[in-house]
C-alpha positions in Angstrom: 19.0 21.1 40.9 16.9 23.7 42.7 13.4 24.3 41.4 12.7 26.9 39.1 10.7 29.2 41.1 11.4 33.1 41.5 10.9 35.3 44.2 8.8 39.0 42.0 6.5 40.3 45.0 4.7 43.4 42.7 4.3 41.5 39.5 0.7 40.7 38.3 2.6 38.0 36.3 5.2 35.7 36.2 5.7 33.4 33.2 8.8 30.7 32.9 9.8 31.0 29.2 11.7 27.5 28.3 12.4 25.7 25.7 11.3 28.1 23.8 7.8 27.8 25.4 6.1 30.5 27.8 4.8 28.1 30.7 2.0 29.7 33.4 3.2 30.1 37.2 0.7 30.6 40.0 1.7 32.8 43.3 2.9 31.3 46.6 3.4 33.4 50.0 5.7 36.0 50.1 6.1 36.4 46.5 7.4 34.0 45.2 6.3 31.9 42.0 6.2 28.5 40.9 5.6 26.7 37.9 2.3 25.2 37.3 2.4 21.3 36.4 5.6 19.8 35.8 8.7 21.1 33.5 11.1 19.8 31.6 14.5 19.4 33.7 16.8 20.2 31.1 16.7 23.3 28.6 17.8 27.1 28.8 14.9 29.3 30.6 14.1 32.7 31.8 11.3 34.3 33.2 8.7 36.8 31.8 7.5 39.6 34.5 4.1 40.8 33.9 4.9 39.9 29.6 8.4 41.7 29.1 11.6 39.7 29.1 12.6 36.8 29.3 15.2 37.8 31.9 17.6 35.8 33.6 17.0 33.8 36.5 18.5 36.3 39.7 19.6 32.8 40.9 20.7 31.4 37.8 23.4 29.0 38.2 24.8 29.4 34.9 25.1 32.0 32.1 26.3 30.5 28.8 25.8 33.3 26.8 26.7 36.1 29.3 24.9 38.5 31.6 22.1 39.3 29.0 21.4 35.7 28.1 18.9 33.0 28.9 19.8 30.8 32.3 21.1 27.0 32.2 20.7 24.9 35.5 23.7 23.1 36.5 24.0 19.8 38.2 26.5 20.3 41.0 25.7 17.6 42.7 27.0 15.7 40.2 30.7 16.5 39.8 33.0 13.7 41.6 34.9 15.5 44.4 38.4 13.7 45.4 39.0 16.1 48.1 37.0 13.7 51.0 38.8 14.3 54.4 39.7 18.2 53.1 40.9 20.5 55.9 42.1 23.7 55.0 45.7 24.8 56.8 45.5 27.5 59.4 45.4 31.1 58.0 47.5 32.3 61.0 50.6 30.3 59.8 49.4 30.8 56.1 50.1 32.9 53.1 47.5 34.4 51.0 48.0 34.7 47.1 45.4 36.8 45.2 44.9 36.1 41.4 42.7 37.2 38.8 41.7 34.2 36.2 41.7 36.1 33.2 45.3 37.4 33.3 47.1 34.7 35.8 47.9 33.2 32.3 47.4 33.7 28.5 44.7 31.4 28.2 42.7 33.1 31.4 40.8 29.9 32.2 40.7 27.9 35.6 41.8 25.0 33.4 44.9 27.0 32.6 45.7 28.5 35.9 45.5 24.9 37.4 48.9 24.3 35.4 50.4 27.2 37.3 49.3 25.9 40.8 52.8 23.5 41.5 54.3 27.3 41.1 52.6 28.3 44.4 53.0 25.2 46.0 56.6 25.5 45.5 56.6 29.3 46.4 54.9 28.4 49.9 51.7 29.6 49.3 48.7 28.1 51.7 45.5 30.2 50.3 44.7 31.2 47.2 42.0 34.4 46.8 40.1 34.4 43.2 39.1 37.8 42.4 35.4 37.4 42.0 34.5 34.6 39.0 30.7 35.4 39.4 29.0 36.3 35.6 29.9 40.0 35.0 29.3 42.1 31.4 31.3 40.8 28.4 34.0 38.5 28.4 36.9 40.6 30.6 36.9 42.2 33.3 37.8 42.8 36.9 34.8 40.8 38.4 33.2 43.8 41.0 30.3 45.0 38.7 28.2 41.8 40.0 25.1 40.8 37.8 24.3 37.4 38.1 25.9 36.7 41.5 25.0 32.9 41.4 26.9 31.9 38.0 30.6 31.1 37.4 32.1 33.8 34.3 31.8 31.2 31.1 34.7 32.8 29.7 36.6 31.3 32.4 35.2 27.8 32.4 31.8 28.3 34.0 30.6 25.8 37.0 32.6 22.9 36.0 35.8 24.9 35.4 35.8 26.3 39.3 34.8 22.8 40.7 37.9 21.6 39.0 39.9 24.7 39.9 38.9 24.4 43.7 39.6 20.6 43.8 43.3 20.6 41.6 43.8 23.3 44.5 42.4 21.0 47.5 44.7 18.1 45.9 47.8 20.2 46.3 47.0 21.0 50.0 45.9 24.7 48.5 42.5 26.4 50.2 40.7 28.3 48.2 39.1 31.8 48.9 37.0 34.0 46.8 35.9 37.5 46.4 32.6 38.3 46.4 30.5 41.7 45.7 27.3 42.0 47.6 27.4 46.0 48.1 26.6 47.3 44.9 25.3 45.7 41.7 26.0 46.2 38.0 25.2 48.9 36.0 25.1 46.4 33.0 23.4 42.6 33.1 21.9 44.0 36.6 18.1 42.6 36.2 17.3 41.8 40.1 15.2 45.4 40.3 12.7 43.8 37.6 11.9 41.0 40.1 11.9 43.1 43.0 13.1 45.7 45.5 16.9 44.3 45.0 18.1 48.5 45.4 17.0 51.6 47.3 17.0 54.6 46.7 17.1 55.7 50.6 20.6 55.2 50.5 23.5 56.3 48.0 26.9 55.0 47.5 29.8 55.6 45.4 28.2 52.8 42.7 24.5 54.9 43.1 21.4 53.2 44.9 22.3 50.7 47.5 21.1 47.5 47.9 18.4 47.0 49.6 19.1 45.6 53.5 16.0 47.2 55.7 13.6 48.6 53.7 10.4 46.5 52.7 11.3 43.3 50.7 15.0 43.8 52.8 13.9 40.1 54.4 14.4 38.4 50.8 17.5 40.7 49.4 19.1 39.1 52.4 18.4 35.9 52.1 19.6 35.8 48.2 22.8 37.4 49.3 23.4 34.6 52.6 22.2 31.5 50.2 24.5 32.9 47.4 27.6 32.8 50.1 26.8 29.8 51.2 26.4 27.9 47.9 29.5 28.7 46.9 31.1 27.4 50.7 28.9 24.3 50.1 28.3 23.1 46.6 31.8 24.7 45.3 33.9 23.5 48.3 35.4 26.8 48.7 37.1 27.5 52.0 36.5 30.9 53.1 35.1 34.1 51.2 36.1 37.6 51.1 33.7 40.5 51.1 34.4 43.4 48.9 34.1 46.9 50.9 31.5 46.3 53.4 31.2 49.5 54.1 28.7 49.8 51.2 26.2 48.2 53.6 24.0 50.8 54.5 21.4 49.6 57.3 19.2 50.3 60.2 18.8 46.6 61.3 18.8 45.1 64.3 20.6 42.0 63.1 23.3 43.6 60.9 24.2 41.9 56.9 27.5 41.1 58.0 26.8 39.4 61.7 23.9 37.3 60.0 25.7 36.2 56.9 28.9 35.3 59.6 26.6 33.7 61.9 25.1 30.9 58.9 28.7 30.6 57.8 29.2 29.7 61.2 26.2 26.7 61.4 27.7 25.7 57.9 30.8 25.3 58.9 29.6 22.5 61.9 27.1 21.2 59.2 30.5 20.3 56.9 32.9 19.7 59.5 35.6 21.7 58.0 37.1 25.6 58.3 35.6 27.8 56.8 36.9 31.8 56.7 35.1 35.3 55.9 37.5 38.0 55.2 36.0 41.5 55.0 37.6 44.7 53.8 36.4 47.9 55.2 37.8 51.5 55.0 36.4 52.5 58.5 38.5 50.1 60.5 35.9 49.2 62.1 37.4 46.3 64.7 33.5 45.6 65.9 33.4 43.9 62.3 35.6 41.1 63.9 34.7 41.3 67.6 32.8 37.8 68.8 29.3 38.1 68.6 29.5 37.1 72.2 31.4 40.4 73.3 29.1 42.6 70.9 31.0 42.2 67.5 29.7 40.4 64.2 32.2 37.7 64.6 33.6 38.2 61.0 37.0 36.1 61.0 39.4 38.7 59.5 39.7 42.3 57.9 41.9 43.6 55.2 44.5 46.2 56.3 44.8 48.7 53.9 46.6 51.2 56.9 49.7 48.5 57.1 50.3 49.1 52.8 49.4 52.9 53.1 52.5 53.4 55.9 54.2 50.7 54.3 54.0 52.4 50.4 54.6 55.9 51.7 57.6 54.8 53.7 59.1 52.8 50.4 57.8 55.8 47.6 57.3 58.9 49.5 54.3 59.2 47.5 51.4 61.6 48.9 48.6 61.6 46.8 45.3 61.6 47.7 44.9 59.1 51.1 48.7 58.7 51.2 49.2 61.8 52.4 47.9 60.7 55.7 50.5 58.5 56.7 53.9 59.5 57.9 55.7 56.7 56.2 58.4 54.9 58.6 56.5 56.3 61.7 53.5 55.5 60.9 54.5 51.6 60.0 55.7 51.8 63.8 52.4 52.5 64.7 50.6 50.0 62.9 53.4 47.3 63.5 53.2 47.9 67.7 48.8 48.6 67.5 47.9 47.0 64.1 46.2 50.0 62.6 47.1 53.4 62.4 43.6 54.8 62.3 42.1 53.7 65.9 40.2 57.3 66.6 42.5 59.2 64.3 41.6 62.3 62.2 42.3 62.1 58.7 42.6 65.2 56.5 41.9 63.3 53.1 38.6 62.0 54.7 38.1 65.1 56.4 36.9 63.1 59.3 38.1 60.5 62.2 38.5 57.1 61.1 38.7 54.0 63.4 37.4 53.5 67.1 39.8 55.4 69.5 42.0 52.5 71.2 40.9 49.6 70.0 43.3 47.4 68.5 42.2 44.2 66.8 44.4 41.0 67.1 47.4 40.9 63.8 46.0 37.5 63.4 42.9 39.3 62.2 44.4 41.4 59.8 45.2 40.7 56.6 48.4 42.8 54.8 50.1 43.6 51.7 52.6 45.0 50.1 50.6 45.2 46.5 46.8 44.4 45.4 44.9 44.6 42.8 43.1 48.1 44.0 46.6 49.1 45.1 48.2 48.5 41.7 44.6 48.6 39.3 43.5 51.9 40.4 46.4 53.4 39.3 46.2 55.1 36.4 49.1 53.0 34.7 48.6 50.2 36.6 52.4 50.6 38.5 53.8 47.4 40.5 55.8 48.5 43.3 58.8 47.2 41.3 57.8 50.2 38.4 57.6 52.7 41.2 60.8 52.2 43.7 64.5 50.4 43.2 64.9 46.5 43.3 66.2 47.2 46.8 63.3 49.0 48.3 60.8 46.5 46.8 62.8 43.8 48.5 62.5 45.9 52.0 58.8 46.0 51.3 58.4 42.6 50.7 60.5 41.9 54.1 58.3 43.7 56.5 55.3 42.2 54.9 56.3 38.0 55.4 57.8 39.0 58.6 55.2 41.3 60.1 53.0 40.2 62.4 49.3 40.0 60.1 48.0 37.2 58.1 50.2 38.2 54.7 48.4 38.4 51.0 50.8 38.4 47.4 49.7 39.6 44.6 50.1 37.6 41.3 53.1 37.9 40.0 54.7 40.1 43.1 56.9 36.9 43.9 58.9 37.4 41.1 58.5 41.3 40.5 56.5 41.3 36.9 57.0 43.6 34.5 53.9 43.5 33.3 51.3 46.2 34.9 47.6 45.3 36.0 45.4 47.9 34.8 41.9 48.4 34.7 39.9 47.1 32.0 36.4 46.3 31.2 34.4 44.9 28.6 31.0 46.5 28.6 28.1 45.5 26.2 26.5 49.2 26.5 28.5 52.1 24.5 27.1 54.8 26.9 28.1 52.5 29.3 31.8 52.3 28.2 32.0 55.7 27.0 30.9 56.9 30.7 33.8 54.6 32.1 36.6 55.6 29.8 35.9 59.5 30.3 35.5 58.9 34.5 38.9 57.1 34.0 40.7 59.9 32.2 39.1 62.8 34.5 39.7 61.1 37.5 44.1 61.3 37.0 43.8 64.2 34.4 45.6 66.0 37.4 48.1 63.5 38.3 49.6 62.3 35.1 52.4 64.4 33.2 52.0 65.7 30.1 51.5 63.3 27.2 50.7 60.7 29.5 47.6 58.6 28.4 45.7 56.8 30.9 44.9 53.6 29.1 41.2 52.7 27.7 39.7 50.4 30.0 37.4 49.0 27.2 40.2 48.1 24.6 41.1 44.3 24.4 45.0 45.8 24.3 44.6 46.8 28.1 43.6 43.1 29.2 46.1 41.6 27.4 48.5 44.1 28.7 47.8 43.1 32.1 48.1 39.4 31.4 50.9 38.2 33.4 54.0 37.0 31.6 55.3 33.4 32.3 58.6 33.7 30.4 60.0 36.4 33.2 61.4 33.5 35.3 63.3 32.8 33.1 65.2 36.1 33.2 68.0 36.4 36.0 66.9 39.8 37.5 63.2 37.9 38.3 64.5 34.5 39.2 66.6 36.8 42.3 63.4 38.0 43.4 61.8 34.8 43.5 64.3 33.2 45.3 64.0 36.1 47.9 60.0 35.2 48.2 61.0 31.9 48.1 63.0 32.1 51.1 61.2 34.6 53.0 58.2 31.6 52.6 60.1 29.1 53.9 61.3 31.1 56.7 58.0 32.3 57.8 56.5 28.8 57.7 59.7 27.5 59.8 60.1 30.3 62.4 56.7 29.9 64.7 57.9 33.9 66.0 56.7 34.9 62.8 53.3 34.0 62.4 50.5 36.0 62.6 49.1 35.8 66.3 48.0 38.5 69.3 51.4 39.3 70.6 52.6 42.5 70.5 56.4 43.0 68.6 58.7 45.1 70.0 59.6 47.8 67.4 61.8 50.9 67.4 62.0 53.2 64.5 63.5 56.5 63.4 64.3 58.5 60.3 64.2 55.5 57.2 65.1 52.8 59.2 62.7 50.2 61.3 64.0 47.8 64.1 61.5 44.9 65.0 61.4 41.9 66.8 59.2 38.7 66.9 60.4 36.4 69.7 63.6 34.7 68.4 63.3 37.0 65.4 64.9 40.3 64.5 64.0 42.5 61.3 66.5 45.3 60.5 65.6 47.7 57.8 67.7 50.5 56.6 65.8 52.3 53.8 68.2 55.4 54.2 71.4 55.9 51.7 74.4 55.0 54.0 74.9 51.9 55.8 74.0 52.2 59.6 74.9 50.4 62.6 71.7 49.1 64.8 72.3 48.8 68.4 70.7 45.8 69.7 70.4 44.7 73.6 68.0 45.8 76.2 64.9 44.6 75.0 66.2 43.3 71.4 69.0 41.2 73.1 71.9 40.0 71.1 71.8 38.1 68.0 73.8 35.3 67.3 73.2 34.7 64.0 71.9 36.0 60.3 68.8 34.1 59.2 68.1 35.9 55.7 70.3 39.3 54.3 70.1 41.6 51.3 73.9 41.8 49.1 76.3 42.8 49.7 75.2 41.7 53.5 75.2 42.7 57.1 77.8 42.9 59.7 77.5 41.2 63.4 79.4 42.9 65.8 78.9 42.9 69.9 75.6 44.0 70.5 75.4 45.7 66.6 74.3 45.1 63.4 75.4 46.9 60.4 72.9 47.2 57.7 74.0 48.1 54.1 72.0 51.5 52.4 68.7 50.1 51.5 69.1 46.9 53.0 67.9 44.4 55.3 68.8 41.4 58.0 66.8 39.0 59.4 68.6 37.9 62.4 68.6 35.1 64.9 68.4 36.7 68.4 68.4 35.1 72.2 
């Protein structure tokens, strides 16, 4: 167990407060503090800053009590690992399922969502991406409004619980990944700006003051932020970590957050012996994120692709609200199929600015897509799946060009078998103001999108989670069970057809008005999102297929050199 020191430069005094007893600490060199004498290595603790608190420790392993609560150490040290020889599989052949623990099941425990796990196994799933698990306000929750970013959410099993989680997974050949949230902190449970200059106001962001990465004190902030990433890589066994919005890093450094943080991940990763992944999402598309260091990037592994599900959502709804209406649909799914982003230097009118750096086009095996996640279907008012918003034939097309595109692919719980249920937002904030504030900002923010009568729901109710909670019983309902035999399928053809993973080579694509021709070496994807059956002509550079891999009912016709396609429908093909 680490030592119970605390890094408060300005404070005149630090006192440990445990075991009910307030304990002197003496000043060491660059502000940190000690205790004085030795302490008992057992009992619940905080820290007094020049006589108010106790707070919680801003490394506190373990919050029993939530957010507001005194701090437990936890022996991790001690849990007996069985996953000894543990390599993860390669994310380029992989597929990437994102789950949130409190509504993957009714219970919303890792103890529960490890019953679920031979479901993902038997899907085809590789990785499996934990919204974040760190302590946040109250008991639900989505997991981004980070307050004490070293301790595993009690109500979902603390410490133990995600030990256990990570090695049922590692037992089942499963990596694990998980979210974390290092550019903003919450406006609840937040104590690090008692113990030091955690924020600044020299920047703003969309969650108010940003954290603190180059102003006085920045040298610290850092370091909590890298030693929080690679704790959980190290003591939890986690394979890789995802980085919420990194655009929220707002710095004048030399040595930028994210090449840093990648760089120790890197010197972990020889120190274990064993792959480990960062995953970063960013709305610039900023390909420098993923460069090599050695060619002037930050030598992050992968970025999310949020221009692949725009183009691909517009193409399947139509929709064009807000950012959607800067994607062309079909055409613009061209583009990102043949470059890998749309916005590479491209002016968008939402933004009101260009977006992207003009002509350069990251690897697909760096990209991560979808056809759903949980901003994509949470920050909806009414939390909508794709299945809610388009027919069952669409949602299949969509589900096609994602597993056979050529990106690192990402499901969303419950997509595999189209859930009814929705995934809305929801929170569980201690403060009133608090959730009073984020209730109203809910409603005002789709007052002008929503029909008449239509309620947004309250975030704060206990309805709204459980509303959310995916619903087991679905399989066994035939309209479901069809849909997860297509996933099912799709899977097993990605992982058997080496054309189709993710890698640097370009496909060949050809596109017009709703309809989408693309080929992957030996593979051919024809989809016909218009309203009459149409007739693809192959050859030239498609050549001729011989055979139909995968096809949507009532099924598509080979001819010489053709393929018919029935109205909103599909055909994987087998071509020389």
């Amino acid at each position: 167990m680490r030592p119970l020191s605390v890094w408060a430069p300005a404070a005149q005094s630090v006192r440990l407060h445990l075991r009910g007893v307030d304990r002197p600490m003496r000043r060491l060199a660059s502000g940190w503090w000690e205790p004085e004498g030795r302490v008992p290595r057992t009992g619940d603790y905080g820290f007094l800053i020049d006589g108010d608190g106790p707070f919680p420790d801003p490394r506190s392993a373990w919050q029993p009590t939530g957010v507001h609560g005194l701090s437990r150490r936890f022996p991790a040290g001690r849990f007996r690992w069985g996953d000894q020889g543990w390599q993860p599989p390669p994310l380029n052949s992989g597929v990437i399922y994102e789950l949130h623990v409190g509504t993957f099941t009714a219970e919303g425990t890792f103890a529960a969502a490890i019953s679920k796990l031979d479901h993902l196994v038997e899907l085809g799933i590789t990785h499996v991406e934990l919204m974040p698990v760190h302590q946040f306000p109250g008991a639900r929750g989505w997991g981004y409004d980070a307050a004490s970013l070293f301790a595993t959410h009690s109500a979902y099993g603390g410490p133990s619980g995600l030990m256990r989680f990570v090695d049922a997974c590692h037992a089942r050949s499963l990596a694990v990944i998980l979210d974390v949230v290092y550019n903003h902190l919450s406006p609840e449970g937040n104590y690090l700006p008692t113990f030091g200059p955690y924020l600044t106001d020299r920047y703003g962001t969309n969650w108010g003051q940003a954290v603190n990465l180059d102003g006085p004190g920045s040298d610290q902030v850092r370091r909590l932020i890298c030693d929080n990433a690679l704790g959980w890589l190290r003591d939890f066994h986690l394979d890789g970590l995802r980085l919420d919005a990194v655009h929220g890093f707002i710095e004048i450094s030399a040595l930028p957050l994210l090449e840093q943080l990648a760089t120790e991940v890197g010197l972990l990763q020889g120190e274990l012996g064993r792959q480990l992944t960062v995953i970063a999402e960013n709305n610039q598309n900023d390909s420098r994120i993923i460069r090599p260091r050695s060619s002037g990037g930050m030598g992050v592994g992968l970025i999310w692709n949020d221009d692949f599900h725009h183009a691909l959502h517009v193409a399947l709804t139509g929709d064009q609200d807000g950012y959607y209406r800067d994607f062309n649909g079909v055409e613009d799914l061209r583009v990102c199929l043949e470059r890998g982003l749309v916005y590479s230097g491209r002016y968008a009118s939402s933004r009101e600015a260009v977006i992207g750096r003009p002509k350069d086009y990251p690897p697909y095996c760096q990209l991560v897509a979808y056809l759903q996640n949980h901003d994509q279907v949470g920050n909806r008012a009414l939390g909508d799946r794709i299945g809610h918003l388009v027919e069952a034939e669409l949602a299949a097309i969509g589900a096609i060009l994602l597993l056979t595109s050529p990106f690192v692919p990402m499901l969303f719980q419950g997509e595999e078998w189209g859930a009814a249920t929705p995934f809305l937002y929801f929170t569980d904030l201690q403060d009133p103001g608090l959730g009073r504030a984020v209730r109203q900002g809910r409603r005002r923010e789709f007052s002008e999108f929503l029909g008449p009568g239509t309620v947004v729901p309250d975030p704060q109710t206990e309805a709204t989670f459980e509303r959310s909670k995916l619903n087991w019983e679905e399989l066994a309902e035939p309209s479901h069970r069809e849909v997860l035999a297509l996933y099912r399928n799709l899977i097993a053809l990605r992982h058997q057809q080496r054309d189709l993973w993710a890698s640097a080579e370009r496909p060949e694509v050809s596109s017009g008005s709703g309809w989408l021709l693309v080929r992957r070496g030996g593979v051919l994807v024809a989809a016909n999102l218009g309203r009459r059956r149409r007739v693809f002509s192959l050859g030239g550079r498609f050549g001729e297929a011989d055979r139909v891999l995968l096809e949507s009912s009532p099924g598509a016709k080979l001819g010489i050199r053709t393929v018919s396609v029935p109205a909103k429908g599909f055909a994987v093909l087998s071509c020389g």
